[in-house]
C-alpha positions in Angstrom: 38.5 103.3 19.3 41.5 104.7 21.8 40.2 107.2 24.3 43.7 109.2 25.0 41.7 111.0 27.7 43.6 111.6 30.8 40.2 111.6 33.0 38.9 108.1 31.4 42.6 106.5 31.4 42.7 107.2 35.4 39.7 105.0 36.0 41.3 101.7 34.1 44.1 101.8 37.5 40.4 101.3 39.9 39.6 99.0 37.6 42.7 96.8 37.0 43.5 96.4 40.8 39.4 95.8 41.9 37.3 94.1 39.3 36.1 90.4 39.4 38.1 89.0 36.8 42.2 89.8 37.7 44.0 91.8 35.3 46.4 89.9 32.9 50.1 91.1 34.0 53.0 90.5 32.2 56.8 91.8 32.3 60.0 91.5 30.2 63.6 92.5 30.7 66.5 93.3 28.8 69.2 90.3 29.3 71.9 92.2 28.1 71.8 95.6 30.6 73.5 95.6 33.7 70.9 95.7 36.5 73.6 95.6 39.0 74.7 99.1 38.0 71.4 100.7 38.9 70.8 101.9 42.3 68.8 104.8 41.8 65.9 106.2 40.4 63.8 109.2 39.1 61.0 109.8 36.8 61.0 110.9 33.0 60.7 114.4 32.1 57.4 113.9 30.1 55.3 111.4 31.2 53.0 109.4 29.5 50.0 109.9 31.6 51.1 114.1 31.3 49.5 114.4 27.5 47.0 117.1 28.4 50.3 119.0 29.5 50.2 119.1 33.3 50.7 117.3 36.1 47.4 114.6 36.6 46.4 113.0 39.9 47.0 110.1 38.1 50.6 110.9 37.7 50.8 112.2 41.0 49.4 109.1 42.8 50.9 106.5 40.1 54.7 108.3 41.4 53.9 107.8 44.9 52.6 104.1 44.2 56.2 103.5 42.0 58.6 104.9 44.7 57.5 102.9 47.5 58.0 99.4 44.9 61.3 100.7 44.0 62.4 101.9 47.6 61.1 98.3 48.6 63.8 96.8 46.3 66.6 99.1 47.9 66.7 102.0 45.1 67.0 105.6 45.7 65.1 108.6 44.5 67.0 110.7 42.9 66.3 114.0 40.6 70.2 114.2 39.7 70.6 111.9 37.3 69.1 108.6 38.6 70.4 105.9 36.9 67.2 104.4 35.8 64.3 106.8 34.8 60.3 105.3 35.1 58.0 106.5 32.7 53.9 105.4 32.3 51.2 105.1 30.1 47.4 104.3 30.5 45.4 103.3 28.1 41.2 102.8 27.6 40.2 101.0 24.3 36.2 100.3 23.5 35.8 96.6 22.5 33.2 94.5 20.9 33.5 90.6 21.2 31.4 88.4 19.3 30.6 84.7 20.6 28.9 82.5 18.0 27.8 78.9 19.1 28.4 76.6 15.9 25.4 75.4 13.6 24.2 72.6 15.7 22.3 71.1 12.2 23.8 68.8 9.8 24.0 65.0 8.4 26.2 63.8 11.1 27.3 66.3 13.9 30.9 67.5 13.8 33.3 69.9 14.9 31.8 71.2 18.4 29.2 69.3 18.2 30.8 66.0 17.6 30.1 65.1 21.0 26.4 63.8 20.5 27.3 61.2 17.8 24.1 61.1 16.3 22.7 59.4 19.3 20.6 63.1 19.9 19.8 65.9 17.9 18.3 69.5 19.4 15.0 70.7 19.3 13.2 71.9 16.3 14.1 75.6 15.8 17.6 75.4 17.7 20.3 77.1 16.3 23.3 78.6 16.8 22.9 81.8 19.0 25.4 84.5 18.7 26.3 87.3 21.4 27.7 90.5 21.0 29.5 92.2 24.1 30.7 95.6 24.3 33.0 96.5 27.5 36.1 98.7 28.0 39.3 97.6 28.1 42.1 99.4 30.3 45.8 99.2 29.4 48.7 100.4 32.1 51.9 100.1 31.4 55.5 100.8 33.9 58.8 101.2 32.0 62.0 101.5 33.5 64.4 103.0 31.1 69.0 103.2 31.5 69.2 106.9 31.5 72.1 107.1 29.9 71.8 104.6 27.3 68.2 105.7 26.8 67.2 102.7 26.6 64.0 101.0 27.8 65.4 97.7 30.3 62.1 96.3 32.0 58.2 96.6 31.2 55.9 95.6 33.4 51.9 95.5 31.9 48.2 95.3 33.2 45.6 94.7 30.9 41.6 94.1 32.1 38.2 95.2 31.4 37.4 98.4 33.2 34.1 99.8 34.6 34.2 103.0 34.1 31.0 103.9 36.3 33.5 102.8 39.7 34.7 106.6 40.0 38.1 107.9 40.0 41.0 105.5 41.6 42.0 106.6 45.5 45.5 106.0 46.5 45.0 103.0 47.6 43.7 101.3 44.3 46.3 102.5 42.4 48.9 101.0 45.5 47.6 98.1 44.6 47.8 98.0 40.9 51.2 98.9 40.9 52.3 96.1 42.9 50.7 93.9 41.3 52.6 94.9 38.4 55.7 95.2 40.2 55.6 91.2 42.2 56.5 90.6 38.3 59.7 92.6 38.7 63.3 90.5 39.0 65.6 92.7 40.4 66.7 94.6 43.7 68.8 97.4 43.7 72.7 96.8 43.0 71.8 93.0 42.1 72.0 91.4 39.0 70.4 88.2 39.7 67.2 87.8 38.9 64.3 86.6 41.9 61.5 86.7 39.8 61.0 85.4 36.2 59.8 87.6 33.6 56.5 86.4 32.4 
């Protein structure tokens, strides 16, 4: 089940950038637009991480973590009409994952099992044991969109399972999120050869 809430959706950033397992990050780019052509930079009128129809700390803190990547790459901020807008979006989803060892029991063991041949067979009373897990996972995406075409030309993406009892992200765990999201980004400002591969 989604949870659109913008308190719960601020907690996958603490997550994503601190727990044990790193996030999976991905990115693509449009190979048609013109990344030489952008040099500037502003963010979109309604953001994603706005729904509840203000300004979050979430917002707040994920624009301050954004500018610094793009300034890093040579772009400028710009409210008068930048020529590529950033919009986000955080996401918490509840998940169940089932794991179900194979029936161990049989004339000749096969599939997973193969591997004992019929030289061994388990104890009386094995069986397959299934697990149920329940855990949060955390969605936060960074999309850089052509003003004027309006048109979306680069998405970067963190996904990872979020602890939600860690508190509210500080700066610094959102600064750190975002660049890991943004070490997947190809371009620098005014260039359109890419450094980085999409991935």
């Amino acid at each position: 089940m989604a949870v659109p809430s913008v308190a719960r959706a601020a907690l996958l950033v603490l997550a994503l950038a601190g727990c044990a397992t790193s996030p999976t990050i991905r990115s693509d780019y449009d190979t048609s637009a013109n990344f030489a052509a952008y040099h500037s930079f502003g963010f979109a009128e309604k953001l994603g991480t706005d729904s509840a129809g203000y300004a979050s700390l979430l917002t707040q803190r994920l624009k301050e973590a954004v500018s610094r990547e793009m300034e890093a790459r040579g772009y400028a901020y710009t409210e008068e009409k930048p020529d590529l807008l950033v919009n986000f979006q955080a996401r918490l989803e509840d998940k169940v994952q089932v794991y179900r060892a194979p029936a161990a029991w049989g004339p000749w063991p096969r599939g997973y099992y193969g591997y004992r041949g019929g030289f061994y067979d388990p104890w009386f009373g094995y069986a397959g044991d299934t697990q149920v897990v329940n855990y949060t996972e955390g969605t936060l995406n960074i999309d850089l969109v052509d003003r004027e075409r309006r048109q979306m030309v680069w998405e970067g993406v963190a996904v990872g399972e979020v602890d939600e009892s860690e508190g509210v992200p500080g700066q610094a765990k959102i600064d750190e999120a975002v660049k890991d999201i943004f070490a997947r980004y190809p371009f620098r400002a005014g260039s359109a050869a890419a450094v980085v591969p999409a991935s």
